[in-house]
C-alpha positions, 0 to 999 in steps of 0.5 A: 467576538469569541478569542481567537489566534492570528493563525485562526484567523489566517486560516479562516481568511474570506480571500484565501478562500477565494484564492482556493477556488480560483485554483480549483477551478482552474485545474478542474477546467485543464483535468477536464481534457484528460478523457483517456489514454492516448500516445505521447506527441513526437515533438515532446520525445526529446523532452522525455529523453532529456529528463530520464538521462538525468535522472539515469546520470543523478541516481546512478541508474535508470528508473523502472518506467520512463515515467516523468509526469507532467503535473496534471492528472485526472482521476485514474488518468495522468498525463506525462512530459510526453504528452501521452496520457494512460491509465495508471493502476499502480498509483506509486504502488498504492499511494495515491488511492484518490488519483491525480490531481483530486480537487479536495486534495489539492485544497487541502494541500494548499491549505497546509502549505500556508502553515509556518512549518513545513516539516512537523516532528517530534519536537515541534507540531501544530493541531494537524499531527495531534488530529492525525494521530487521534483519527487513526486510534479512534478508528482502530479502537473500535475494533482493537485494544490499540491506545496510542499512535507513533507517526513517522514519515514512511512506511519503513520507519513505521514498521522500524518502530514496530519492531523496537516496540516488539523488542522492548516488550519482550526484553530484547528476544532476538529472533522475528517470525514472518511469512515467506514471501513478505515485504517489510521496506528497505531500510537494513532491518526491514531488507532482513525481514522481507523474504527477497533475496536481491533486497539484501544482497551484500548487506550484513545479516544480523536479524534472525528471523524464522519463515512460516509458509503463508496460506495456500488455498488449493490445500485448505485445512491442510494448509493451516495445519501445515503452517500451524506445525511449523510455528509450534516447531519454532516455538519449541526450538527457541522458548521464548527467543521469538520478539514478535510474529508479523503478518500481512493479512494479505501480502503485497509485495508476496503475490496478494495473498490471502488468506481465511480468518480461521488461519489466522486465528490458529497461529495467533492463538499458538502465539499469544500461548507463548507470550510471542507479540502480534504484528499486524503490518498493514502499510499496503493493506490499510484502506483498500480492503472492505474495511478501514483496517484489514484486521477488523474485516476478519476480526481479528482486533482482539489478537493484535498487539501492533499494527502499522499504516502508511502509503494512502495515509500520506503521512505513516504511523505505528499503533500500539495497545496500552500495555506496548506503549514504550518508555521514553526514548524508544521513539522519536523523529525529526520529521514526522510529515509535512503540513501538507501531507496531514492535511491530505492524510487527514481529508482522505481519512475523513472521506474514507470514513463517511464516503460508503467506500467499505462493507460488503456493497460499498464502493472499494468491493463493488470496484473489485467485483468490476475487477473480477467480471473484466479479467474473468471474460478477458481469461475465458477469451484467451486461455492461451494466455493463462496456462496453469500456474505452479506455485512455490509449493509445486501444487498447479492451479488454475486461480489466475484471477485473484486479489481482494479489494483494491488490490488486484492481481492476474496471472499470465504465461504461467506466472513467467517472471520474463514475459510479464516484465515484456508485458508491462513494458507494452502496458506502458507503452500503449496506456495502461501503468501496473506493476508486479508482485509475487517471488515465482509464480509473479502475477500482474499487479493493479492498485487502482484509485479506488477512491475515485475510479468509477467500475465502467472505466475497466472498460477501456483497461481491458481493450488496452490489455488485448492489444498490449498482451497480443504483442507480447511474445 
């Protein structure tokens, strides 16, 4: 018999196996009464009440939605304490891109919850961190120079370690270069950074960061040479002050931008000129495009320096190429993620890479395609509803449609921020969960399970949708 370790044979054991199907099966037979959505159950209101008063009274404040879920979910579809069920479009702002209660995942969870640690982090690991952080490189070094991969645990801290990366490979430049409209997380940096005033109210400001205008389609060329004009500005008013130029490719948080490869190219051209490093923050972005990376659908590999990944992955990381690989001590952690979330990360990773999802025909473009014929005829059914939008430029458009793969937006009553805010509350209510983005105009946002919501299943979003946008005043 060929040598093996008591965990090896833990892991390989014929009745853990069993044991996993037995649970599979057993969730997949309760999934199976999840059909759509469907109003909560008078009996269960109470229960509801109880749970958001104490979540209201341990944070301080109340939650955004009164959603508390019940533990059992089916794909797009997700059942609450209420017992109602709805179509969730957000899925905790883009995390759960295989939905709820996906089989596989809950295996593979199971799997890494039999290991002896938890928690995994810097200082102690088993092979799930090391094969993590491997796929993650592989794939992005087929497009990229990047060589090496920093996991942490959030999005935030991912992009805290980009930062200090930048700084130290610039010998600590003060000042950041950023995009209005960008989000960045929320630890007192990265607060700085993202161009939300509420975001860091009453917070210390001690980062210097500079704003260039993100990409306004309706202006065209004009709009890169726009943009290009103020960042050789920046670059002439402070040589060599700047420690980084960080981009979304499409903006979150800002509105679902997006913008051509040829304005990118511009500025990271000007930027490379002047010594300035590229980073590509794609915590949101990452696996929802027509590509793994969103840098390598606009081939843009050969300009970025850093690139940060989070939310779908499970467990978040920050790479870097050969020459920004930082001295000992810049980066560390005590958590890195659990077991659990590895595993997972490490299952969505693998049926992303082999499951047809990317390219110009794959699953996540044809679900956007679905997207786009739905809202398309819900816009030309009512145009009282979609007036013209003025954006932060003061330019009208009528592009009330907008997104690219699985991030998706739609913009009605002329992008008032308080009658979405009414609108989403009727989503809710009646079994639709999307969210907003955008600073004025604000847009409805979706992030739909793009791994496993099938295009059909707009269908009954949209007869939701009619109902939710004709009570709302």
């Amino acid at each position: 018999a060929a040598p093996s370790t008591v965990g090896s044979a833990l892991h390989a054991s014929p009745a853990i196996d069993a044991a996993i199907r037995a649970i599979r099966h057993e969730v997949e037979a309760k999934q199976r009464e999840l059909t759509g959505a469907r109003p909560p159950r008078a009996e269960l209101k109470e229960t509801l009440d109880g749970w958001l008063k104490r979540a209201t009274e341990v944070r301080g404040r109340g939650p955004l939605y009164p959603y508390l879920g019940s533990g059992v979910g089916n794909g797009a579809l997700v059942e609450l304490v209420d017992g109602s069920v709805k179509w969730d479009l957000i899925n905790g702002i883009g995390v759960h891109m295989f939905g709820h209660g996906d089989p596989e995942l809950i295996e593979a969870s199971i799997r890494g919850s039999i290991s002896d640690l938890v928690m995994q982090g810097n200082l102690q690991y088993n092979p799930e961190a090391i094969e993590f952080g491997e796929f993650l490189s592989r794939e992005a070094a087929r497009s990229s120079r990047m060589k090496h991969c920093f996991i942490t645990n959030s999005g935030c801290m991912a992009n805290e370690a980009a930062l200090k990366v930048c700084q130290q490979k610039t010998n600590a430049a003060p000042r950041i270069i950023a995009f209005a409209d960008c989000f960045m997380g929320r630890s007192t940096t990265m607060s700085q950074i993202g161009d939300t005033a509420a975001y860091r109210q009453g917070i210390a400001q001690n980062i210097l960061v500079d704003y260039l205008p993100f990409y306004d389609p309706e202006m065209g060329q004009r709009s890169i040479d726009m943009t290009l004009w103020h960042l050789e500005q920046l670059i002439h008013r402070y040589p060599g002050q700047h420690c980084c130029l960080i981009a979304e490719l499409v903006q979150g948080e800002g509105g679902f931008h997006t913008a051509p490869r040829e304005f990118f190219v511009a500025l990271f051209e000007a930027a490379r000129k002047a010594g300035i490093p590229i980073w590509d923050d794609e915590v949101q972005t990452f696996g929802r495009t027509e590509s793994m990376f969103c840098f390598e659908r606009l081939n843009l590999g050969e300009y970025i320096d850093v690139v940060t990944v989070g939310k779908i992955t499970q467990a978040c990381a920050c790479l870097y190429t050969a020459d920004f690989n930082p001295k000992a001590g810049l980066l560390s952690g005590t958590f890195a993620a659990s077991t659990s979330a590895f595993a997972t990360g490490l299952s969505i990773l693998r049926r992303l890479q082999s499951g047809g999802y990317y390219g110009p025909t794959g699953r996540i473009a044809r679900l956007h395609t679905a997207y786009r014929e739905h809202a398309d005829a819900f816009v030309a059914r009512h145009p009282e509803w979609f007036p013209p939008v003025v954006n932060s430029l003061g330019r009208t458009t009528r592009t009330v449609v907008a997104g690219h793969g699985g991030m998706m937006r739609l913009t009605p009553f002329g992008g008032n921020r308080e009658r979405i805010g009414k609108l989403l509350n009727n989503l809710f209510e009646d079994g639709v969960i999307a969210f907003s983005c955008g600073h004025g105009p604000y847009h409805l946002r979706f992030l739909p399970p793009v791994g496993v919501m099938k295009p059909e299943q707009f269908g009954p979003v949209f007869e939701i949708m009619e109902k939710s946008f004709a009570r709302t005043p």
